[in-house]
TORVEXRO-344939 format. One record per residue (C-alpha): residue number from 1; y, x, z; residue in one letter. Coordinates in steps of 0.25 Angstrom, whole numbers, plus 2048, in hexadecimal, padded with zeros to 3 digits. Each point is the difference from the previous one (the first is absolute). Layout:
<resi=NUM | y=Y | x=X | z=Z | resn=A>
...
% end
This chain:
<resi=1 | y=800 | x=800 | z=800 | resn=X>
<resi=2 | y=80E | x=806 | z=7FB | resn=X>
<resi=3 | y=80B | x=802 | z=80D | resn=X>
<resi=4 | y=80C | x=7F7 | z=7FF | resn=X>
<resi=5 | y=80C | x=805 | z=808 | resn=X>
<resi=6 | y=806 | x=7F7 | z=807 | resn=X>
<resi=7 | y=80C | x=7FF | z=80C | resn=X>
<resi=8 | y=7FE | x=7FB | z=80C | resn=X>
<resi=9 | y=80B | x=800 | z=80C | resn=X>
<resi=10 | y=7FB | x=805 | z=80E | resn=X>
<resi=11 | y=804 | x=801 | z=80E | resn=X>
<resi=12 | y=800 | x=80F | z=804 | resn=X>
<resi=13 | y=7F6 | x=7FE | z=80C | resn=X>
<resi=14 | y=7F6 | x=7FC | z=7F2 | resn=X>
<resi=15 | y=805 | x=80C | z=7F8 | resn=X>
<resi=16 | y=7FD | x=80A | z=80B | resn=X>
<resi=17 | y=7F5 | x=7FB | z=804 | resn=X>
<resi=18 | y=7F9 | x=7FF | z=7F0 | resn=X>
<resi=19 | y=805 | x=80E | z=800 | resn=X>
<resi=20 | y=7FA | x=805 | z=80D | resn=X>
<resi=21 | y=7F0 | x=7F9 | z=7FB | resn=X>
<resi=22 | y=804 | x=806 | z=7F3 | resn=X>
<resi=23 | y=801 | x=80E | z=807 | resn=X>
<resi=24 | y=7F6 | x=7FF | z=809 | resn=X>
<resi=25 | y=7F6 | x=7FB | z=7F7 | resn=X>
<resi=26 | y=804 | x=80A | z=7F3 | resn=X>
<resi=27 | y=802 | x=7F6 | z=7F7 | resn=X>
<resi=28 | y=80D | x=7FA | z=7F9 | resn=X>
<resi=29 | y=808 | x=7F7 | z=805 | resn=X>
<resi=30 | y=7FD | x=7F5 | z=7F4 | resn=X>
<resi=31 | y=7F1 | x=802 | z=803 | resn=X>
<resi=32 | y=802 | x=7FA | z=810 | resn=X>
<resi=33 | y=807 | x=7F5 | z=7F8 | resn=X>
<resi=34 | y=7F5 | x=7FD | z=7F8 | resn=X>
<resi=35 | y=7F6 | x=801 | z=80D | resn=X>
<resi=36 | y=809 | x=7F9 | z=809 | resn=X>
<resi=37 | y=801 | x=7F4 | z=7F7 | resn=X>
<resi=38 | y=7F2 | x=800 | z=7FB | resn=X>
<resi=39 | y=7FC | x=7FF | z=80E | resn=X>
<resi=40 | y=80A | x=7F5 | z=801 | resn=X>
<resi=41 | y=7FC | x=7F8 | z=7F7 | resn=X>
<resi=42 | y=7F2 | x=800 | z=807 | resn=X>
<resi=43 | y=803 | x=7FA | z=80D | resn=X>
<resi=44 | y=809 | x=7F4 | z=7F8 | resn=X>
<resi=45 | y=7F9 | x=7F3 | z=804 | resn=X>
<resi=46 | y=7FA | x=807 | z=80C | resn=X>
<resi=47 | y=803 | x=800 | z=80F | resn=X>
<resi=48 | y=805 | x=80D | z=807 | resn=X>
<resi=49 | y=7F8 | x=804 | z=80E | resn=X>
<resi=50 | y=80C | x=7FA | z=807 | resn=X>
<resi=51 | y=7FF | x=7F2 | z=7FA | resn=X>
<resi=52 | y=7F2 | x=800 | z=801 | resn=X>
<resi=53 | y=800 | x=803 | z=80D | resn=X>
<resi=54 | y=80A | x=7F5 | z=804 | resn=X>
<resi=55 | y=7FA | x=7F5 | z=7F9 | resn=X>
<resi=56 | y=7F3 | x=803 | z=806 | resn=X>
<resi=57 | y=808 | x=800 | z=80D | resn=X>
<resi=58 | y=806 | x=7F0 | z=7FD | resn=X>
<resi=59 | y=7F0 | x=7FE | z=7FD | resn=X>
<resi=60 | y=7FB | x=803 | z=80B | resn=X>
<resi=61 | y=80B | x=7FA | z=809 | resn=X>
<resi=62 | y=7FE | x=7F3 | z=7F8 | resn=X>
<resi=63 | y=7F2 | x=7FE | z=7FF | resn=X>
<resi=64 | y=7FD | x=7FC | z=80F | resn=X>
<resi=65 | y=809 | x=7F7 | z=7FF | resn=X>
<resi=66 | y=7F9 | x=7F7 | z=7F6 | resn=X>
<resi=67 | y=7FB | x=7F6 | z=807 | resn=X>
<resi=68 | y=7F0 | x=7FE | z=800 | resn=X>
<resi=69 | y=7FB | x=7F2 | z=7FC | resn=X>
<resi=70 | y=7F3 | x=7F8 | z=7FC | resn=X>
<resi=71 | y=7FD | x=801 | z=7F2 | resn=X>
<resi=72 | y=800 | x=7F2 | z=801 | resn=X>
<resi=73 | y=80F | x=7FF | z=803 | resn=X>
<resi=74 | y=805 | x=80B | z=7F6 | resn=X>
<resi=75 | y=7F8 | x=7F7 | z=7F5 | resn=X>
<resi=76 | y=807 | x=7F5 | z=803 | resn=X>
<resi=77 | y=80E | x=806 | z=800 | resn=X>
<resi=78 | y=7FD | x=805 | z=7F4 | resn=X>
<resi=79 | y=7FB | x=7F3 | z=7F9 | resn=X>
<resi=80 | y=80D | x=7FA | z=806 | resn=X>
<resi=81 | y=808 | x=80B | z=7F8 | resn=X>
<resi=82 | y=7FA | x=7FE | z=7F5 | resn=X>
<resi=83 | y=801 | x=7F1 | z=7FF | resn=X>
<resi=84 | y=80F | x=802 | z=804 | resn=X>
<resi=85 | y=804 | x=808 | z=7F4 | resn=X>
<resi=86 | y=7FA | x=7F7 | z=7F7 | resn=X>
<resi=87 | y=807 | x=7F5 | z=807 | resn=X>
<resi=88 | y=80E | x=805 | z=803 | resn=X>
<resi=89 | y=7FF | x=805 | z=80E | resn=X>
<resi=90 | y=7F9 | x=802 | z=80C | resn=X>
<resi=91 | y=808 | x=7F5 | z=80B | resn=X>
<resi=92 | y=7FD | x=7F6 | z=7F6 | resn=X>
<resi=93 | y=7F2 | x=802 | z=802 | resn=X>
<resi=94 | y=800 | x=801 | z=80F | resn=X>
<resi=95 | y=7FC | x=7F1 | z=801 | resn=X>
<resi=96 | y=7F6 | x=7FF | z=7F4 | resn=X>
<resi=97 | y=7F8 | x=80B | z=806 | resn=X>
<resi=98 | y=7FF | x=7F9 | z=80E | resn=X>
<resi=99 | y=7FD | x=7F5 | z=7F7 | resn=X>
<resi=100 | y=7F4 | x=808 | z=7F7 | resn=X>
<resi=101 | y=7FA | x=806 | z=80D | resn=X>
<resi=102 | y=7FF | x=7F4 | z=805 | resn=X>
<resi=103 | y=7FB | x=7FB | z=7F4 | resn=X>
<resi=104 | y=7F6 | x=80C | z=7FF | resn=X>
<resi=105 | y=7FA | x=7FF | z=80D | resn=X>
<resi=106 | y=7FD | x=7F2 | z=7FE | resn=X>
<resi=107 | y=7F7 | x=804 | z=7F4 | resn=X>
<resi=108 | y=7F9 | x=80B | z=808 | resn=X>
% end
């Protein structure tokens, strides 16, 4: 692949510190450029050790606190949520599921 120049403006703490990797490592300074964005564009999309360490910290503090049910109850809730988008709401619903539980235990 051909070079391309090109003209970026940087802070000076960035332009010593490409100089001083470009020293240390012997190699020039376009060629820590070309490292340090490659390894960039790696990472995009990807969570650094800082974020990932946080949002397992979140995870952990939330998981207790989701409550434990019967399987029994969550089915239900979840059939009530499912009628309810297809009717418009869920406080709509409130009566005509008393209704259909009544109405189911009946038929048991």
């Amino acid at each position: 692949m051909g070079a391309v120049k090109v003209t970026f403006t940087l802070d000076a703490e960035t332009v010593k510190r490409i100089a001083a990797a470009s020293e240390r490592l012997s190699v020039p300074k376009s060629q820590v450029i070309r490292e340090a964005v490659e390894d960039y564009y790696e990472r995009l999309g990807k969570l650094s050790e800082r974020e990932r360490t946080r949002m397992l910290r979140i995870f952990d503090e939330v998981l207790p606190a989701i409550p434990a049910r019967p399987l029994h109850e969550l089915r239900r809730e979840l059939k009530e949520i499912r009628l309810a988008r297809r009717t418009g709401g869920r406080t709509a619903l409130v009566g005509r599921c008393r209704l259909m539980d009544a109405e189911h235990r009946r038929f048991r």
